[in-house]
C-alpha positions as CSV (number, residue, x, y, z in Angstrom):
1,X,-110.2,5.6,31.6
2,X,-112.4,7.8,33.6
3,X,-110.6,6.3,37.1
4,X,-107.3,7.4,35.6
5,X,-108.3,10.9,34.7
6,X,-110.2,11.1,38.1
7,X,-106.8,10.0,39.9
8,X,-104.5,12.7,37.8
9,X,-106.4,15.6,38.9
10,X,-106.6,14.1,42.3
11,X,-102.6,13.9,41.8
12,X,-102.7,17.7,40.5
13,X,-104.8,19.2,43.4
14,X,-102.3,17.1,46.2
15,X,-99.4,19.1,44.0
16,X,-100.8,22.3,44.5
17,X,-102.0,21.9,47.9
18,X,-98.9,20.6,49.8
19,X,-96.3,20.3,47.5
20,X,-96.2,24.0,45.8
21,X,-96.6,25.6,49.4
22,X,-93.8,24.0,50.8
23,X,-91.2,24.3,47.8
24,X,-92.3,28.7,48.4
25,X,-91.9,27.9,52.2
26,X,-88.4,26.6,51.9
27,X,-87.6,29.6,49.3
28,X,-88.4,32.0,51.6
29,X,-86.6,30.3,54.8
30,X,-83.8,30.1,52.4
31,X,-83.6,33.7,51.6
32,X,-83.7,35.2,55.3
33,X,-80.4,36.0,56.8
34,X,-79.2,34.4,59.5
35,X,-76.5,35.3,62.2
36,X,-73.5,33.6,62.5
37,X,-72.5,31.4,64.5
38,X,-68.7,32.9,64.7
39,X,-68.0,36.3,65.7
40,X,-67.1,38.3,62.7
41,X,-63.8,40.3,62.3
42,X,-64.7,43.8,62.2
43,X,-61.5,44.7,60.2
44,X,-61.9,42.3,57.6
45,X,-65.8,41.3,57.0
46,X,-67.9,43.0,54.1
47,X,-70.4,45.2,54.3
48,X,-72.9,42.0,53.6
49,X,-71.1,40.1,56.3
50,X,-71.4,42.6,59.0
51,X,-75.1,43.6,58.2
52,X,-75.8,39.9,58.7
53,X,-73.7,39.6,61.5
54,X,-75.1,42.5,63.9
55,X,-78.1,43.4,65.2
56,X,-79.7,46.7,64.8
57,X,-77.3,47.0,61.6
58,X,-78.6,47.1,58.5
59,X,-76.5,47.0,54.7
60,X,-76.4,51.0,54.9
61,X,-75.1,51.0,58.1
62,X,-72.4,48.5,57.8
63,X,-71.3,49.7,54.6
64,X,-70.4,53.1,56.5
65,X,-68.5,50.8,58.7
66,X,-66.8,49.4,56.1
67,X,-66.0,53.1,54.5
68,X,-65.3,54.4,57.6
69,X,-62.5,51.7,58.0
70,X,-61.2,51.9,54.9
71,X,-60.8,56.0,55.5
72,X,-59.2,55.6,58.6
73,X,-57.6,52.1,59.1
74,X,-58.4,49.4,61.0
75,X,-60.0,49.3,64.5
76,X,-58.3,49.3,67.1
77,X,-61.1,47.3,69.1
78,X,-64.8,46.5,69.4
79,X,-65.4,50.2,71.1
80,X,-64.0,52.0,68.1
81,X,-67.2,51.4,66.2
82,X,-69.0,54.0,67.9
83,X,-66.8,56.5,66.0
84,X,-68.6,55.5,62.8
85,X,-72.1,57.5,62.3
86,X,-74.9,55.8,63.5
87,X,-73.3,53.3,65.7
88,X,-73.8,53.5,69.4
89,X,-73.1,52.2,72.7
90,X,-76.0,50.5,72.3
91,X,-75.7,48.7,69.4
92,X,-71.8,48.1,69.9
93,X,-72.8,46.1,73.3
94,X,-75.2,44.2,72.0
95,X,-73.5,42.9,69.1
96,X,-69.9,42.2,71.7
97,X,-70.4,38.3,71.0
98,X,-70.5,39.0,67.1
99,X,-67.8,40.9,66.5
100,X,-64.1,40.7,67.1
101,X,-61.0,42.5,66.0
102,X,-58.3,39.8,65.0
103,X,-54.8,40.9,66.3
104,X,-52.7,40.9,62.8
105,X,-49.3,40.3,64.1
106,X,-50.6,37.6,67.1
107,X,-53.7,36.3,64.7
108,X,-55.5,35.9,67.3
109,X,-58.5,38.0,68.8
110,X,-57.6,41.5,70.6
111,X,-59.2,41.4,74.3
112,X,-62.3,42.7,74.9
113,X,-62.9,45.8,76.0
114,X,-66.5,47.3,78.2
């Protein structure tokens, strides 16, 4: 009996030592945002799509994006973003590859401008 109880709380600590740290481990790497892989359309993406999308952009910044297009209409282009408070040339070029501005009567991406 005393080899079974010895074996449980051998069990237990081998629970709590590897088992508990990597179920919180996954939890975390679950919860970080990731980029996407496909550029997002800057006319129709959320304020949460966009803030994972872009670098340098955070939740308050693309939901001005997302106020500022709804105030004004959709964008024209990738470059138009700079009109939006906040948003720079600097941030605009290095998010080009994550963005794009779908063409609504082609359905297809406008050209790139810069």
């Amino acid at each position: 009996m005393t080899t079974l109880v010895n074996h449980r709380r051998t069990f237990a600590r081998m629970l709590r030592r590897l088992v508990l740290p990597g179920v919180l481990l996954a939890c975390l790497l679950a919860s970080i945002p990731v980029a996407a892989d496909d550029p997002v359309d800057v006319n129709t993406a959320t304020a949460e799509e966009l803030a994972a999308a872009m670098t340098g952009v955070g939740l308050k910044k693309a939901m001005a994006i997302v106020a500022y297009r709804e105030e004004n209409g959709p964008f024209a282009s990738i470059d138009d973003l700079m009109q939006v408070r906040g948003i720079g040339p600097a941030t605009v070029d290095s998010n080009r590859g994550r963005l794009l501005v779908m063409d609504p009567d082609a359905d297809r991406p406008v050209p790139k401008s810069g």
